[in-house]
C-alpha positions in Angstrom: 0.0 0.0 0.0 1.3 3.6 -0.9 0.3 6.4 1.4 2.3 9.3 0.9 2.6 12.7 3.2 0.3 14.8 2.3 1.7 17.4 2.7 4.7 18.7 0.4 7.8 19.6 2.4 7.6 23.3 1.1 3.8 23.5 2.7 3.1 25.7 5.4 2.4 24.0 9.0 -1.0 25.6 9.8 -3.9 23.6 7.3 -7.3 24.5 6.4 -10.2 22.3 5.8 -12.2 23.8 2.7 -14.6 21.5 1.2 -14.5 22.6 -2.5 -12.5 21.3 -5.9 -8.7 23.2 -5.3 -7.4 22.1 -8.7 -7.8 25.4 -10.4 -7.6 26.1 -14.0 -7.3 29.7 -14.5 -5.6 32.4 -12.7 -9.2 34.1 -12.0 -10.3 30.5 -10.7 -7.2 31.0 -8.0 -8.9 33.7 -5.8 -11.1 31.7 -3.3 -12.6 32.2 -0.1 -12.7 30.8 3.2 -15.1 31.6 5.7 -17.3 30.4 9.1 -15.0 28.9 11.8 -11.3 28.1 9.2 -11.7 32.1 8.8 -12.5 32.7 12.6 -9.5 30.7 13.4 -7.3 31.9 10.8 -8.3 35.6 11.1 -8.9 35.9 15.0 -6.8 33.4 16.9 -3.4 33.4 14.7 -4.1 37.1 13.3 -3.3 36.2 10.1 -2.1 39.4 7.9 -2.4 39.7 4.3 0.6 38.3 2.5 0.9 35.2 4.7 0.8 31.3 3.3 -1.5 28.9 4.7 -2.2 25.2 3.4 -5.8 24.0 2.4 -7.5 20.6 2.0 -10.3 19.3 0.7 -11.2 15.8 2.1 -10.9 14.0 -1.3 -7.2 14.2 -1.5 -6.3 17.9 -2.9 -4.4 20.0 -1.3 -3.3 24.0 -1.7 -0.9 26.1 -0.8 -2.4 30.0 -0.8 -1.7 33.2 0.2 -4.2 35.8 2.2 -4.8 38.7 0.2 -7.8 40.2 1.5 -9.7 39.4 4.4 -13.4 41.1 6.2 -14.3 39.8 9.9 -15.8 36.5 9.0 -13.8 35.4 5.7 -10.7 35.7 4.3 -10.1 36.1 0.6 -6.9 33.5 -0.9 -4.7 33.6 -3.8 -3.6 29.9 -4.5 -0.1 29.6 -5.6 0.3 25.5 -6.0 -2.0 22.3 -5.9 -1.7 19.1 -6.3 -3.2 15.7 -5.2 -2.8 12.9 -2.8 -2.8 9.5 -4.4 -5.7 7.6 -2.9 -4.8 4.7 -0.4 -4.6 1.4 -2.0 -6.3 -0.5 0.8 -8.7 0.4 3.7 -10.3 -0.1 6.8 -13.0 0.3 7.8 -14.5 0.3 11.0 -18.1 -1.0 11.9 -18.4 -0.4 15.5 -20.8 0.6 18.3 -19.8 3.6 19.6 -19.0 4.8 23.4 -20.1 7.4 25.7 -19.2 11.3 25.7 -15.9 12.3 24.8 -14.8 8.8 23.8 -16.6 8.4 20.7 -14.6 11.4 19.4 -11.8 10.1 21.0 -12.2 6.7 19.0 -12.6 9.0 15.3 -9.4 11.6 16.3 -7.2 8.1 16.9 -9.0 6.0 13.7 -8.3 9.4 11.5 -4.8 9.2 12.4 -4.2 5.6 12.0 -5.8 5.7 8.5 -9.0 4.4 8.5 -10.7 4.8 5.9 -14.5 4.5 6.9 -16.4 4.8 10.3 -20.1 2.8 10.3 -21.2 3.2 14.0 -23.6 0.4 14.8 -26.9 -0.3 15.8 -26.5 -3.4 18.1 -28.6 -5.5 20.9 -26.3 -3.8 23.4 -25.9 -0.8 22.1 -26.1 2.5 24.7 -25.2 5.3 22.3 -27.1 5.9 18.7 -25.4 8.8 17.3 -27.7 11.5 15.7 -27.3 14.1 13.2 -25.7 16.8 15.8 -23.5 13.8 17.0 -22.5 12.8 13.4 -21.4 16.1 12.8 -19.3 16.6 15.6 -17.7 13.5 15.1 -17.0 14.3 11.4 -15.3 17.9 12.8 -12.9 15.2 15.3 -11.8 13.5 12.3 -11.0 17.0 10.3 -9.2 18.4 12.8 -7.2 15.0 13.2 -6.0 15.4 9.4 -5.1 18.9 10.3 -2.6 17.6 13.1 -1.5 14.5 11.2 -1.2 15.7 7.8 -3.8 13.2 5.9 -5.5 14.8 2.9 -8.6 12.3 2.4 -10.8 11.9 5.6 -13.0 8.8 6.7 -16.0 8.7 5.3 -18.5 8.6 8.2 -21.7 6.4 7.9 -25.1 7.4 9.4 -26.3 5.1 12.1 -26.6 1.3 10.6 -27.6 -2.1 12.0 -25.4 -4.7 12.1 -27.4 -7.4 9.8 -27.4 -3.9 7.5 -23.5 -3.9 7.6 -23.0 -8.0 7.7 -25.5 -7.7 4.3 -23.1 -5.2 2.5 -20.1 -6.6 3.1 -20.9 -10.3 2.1 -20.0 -12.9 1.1 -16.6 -12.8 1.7 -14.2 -12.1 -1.2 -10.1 -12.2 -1.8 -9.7 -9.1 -1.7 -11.9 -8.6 1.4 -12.1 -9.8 4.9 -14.3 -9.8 7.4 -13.1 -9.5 11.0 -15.6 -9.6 14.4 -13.6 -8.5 17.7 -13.5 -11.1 20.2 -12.1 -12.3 23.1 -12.8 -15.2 23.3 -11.0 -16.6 19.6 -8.2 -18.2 19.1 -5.8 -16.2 16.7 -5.0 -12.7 17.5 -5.4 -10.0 15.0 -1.6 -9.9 14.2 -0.9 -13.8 13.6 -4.2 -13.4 11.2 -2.6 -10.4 9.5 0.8 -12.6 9.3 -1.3 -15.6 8.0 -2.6 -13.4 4.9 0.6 -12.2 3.5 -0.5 -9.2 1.9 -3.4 -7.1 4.2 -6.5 -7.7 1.7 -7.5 -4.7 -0.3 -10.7 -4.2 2.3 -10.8 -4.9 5.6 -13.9 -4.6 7.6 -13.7 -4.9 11.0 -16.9 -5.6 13.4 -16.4 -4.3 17.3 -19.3 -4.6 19.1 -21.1 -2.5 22.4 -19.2 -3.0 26.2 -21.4 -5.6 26.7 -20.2 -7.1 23.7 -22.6 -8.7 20.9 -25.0 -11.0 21.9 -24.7 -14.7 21.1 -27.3 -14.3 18.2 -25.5 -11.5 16.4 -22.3 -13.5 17.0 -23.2 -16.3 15.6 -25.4 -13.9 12.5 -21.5 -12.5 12.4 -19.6 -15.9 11.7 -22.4 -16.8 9.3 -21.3 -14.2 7.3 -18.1 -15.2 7.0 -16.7 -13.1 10.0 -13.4 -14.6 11.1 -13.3 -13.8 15.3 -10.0 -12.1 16.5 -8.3 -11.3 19.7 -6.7 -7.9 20.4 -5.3 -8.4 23.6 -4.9 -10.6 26.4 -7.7 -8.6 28.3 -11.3 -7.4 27.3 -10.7 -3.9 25.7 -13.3 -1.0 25.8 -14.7 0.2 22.5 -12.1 2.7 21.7 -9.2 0.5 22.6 -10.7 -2.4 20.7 -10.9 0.0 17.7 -7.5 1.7 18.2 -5.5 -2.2 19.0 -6.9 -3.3 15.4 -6.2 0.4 13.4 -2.6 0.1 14.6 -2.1 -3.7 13.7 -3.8 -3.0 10.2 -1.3 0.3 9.7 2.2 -1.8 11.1 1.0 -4.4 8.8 0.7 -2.1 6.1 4.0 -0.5 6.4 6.0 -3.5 6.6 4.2 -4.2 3.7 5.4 -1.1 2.2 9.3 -1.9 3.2 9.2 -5.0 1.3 
């Protein structure tokens, strides 16, 4: 798998989400504008002054490097100098998860962001305590910008409404060779990384299935492996939600960049 930085050495540090096309064809097309709370930041908490460089991205992989040139109190007017795009990745994974309390949930989205996950589906499940509405959603979604900010990705997660789990196991079967199925748990015999090392190459898609703290209930486990879900541990303990999810991003990423090294 290739994922290159995002950013280009030359870029500035501070990066702006802007949710438009940034590959420009004319030099009219250049002068863009930023506004709501990218302006408020840029204009108000680092008191940006015209002249000075900034980096842009859009969440499908382009990136900008512009220059202020005008600005009122809530937007700022920008000259793009350079452009270019990040390659897509060429494998993902995706997370299909219940989702925990408060602060955790967009604790679980910052870390996934990071690690390079490609898509979030929170779950509907037996157990489940938290069923994310549209005001969550979007909070969530702001988590995972501002976690490409910090880390320089380009491309963000793509971040499902909520969705049961027979809803997810019918999307993502039957099983293929480029795809697996994963379901979190405990209780199986292989842990994620000697299932990674089994495999050779990580799989084009991998879907991984973490369940509520209560865990799923033997119906939907069984639902799971009918599927073609293949159970894995990810640790010698019971992990909350967050962990589970982080413990299986971070196996899927090492594996990917030894991948890379070979």
């Amino acid at each position: 798998m290739t994922r290159p930085q995002s950013a280009r050495p030359e870029s500035p540090v501070e990066r702006f989400f802007l949710p438009q096309p940034l590959q420009l064809a004319t030099v009219e097309q250049a002068k863009i504008e930023l506004d709501g709370s990218e302006a408020h930041h840029l204009l108000h908490v680092l008191r940006a002054k015209v002249g000075n460089r900034i980096g842009l991205f859009n969440g499908q992989g382009e990136e900008a490097v512009a220059e202020l040139i005008n600005h009122r109190k809530r937007s700022a007017e920008l000259r793009i100098l350079d452009c270019w795009t990040t390659p897509a990745e060429s494998s993902e994974l995706i997370l299909a998860t219940a989702l925990p309390k408060g602060d955790r949930a967009r604790w679980l989205v910052e870390k996934a962001t990071e690690l390079g996950v490609t898509r979030i589906i929170p779950l509907r499940t037996a157990r489940s305590v938290v069923e994310p509405g549209e005001g969550k959603l979007d909070k969530l979604l702001q988590a995972a910008i501002a976690a490409c900010k910090q880390c320089g990705r380009s491309r963000l997660p793509r971040l499902d409404p909520l969705t049961t789990l027979n809803d997810a196991l019918r999307e993502f079967s039957p099983a293929l060779p480029t795809r697996i199925l994963l379901l979190a748990d405990p209780r199986a015999e292989r842990n994620v990384g000697q299932l990674f090392e089994s495999l050779g190459d990580v799989p084009r898609t991998t879907i991984a299935l973490i369940g509520p703290e209560g865990g799923f209930t033997d119906e939907e486990h069984v639902t799971a492996i009918t599927a073609g879900a293949m159970p894995v541990r990810l640790g010698s303990h019971i992990l909350r939600i967050e962990t589970a999810a982080l413990a299986i991003s971070a196996a899927w990423e090492l594996r990917n960049s030894a991948n890379d090294s070979d």
